[in-house]
C-alpha positions, 0 to 999 in steps of 0.5 A: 500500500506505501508503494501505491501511495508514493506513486499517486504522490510521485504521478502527481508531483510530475504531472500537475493533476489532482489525487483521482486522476494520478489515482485513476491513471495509475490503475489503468496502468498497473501502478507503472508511473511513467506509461500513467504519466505518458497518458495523462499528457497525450490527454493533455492534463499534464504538464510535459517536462 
């Protein structure tokens, strides 16, 4: 459960995007951040580094 945390709150210190959307990202990747990260910025809700 800490792993899952770290990464919602990782996904969104990179990203920008709220709690449920790094939380709903992360779940439709299997927990991997960058393909969650990925995603979420061809959705254009995050922002690109």
């Amino acid at each position: 459960m800490a792993k899952k945390v770290n990464d919602i709150k990782e996904l969104q210190r990179r990203s920008g995007v709220g709690l449920i959307q790094a939380k709903k990202a992360l779940e439709m990747f299997d927990g991997n951040v960058d393909n969650a990260y990925d995603y979420l910025v061809r959705r254009g809700l995050a922002k690109k580094k």
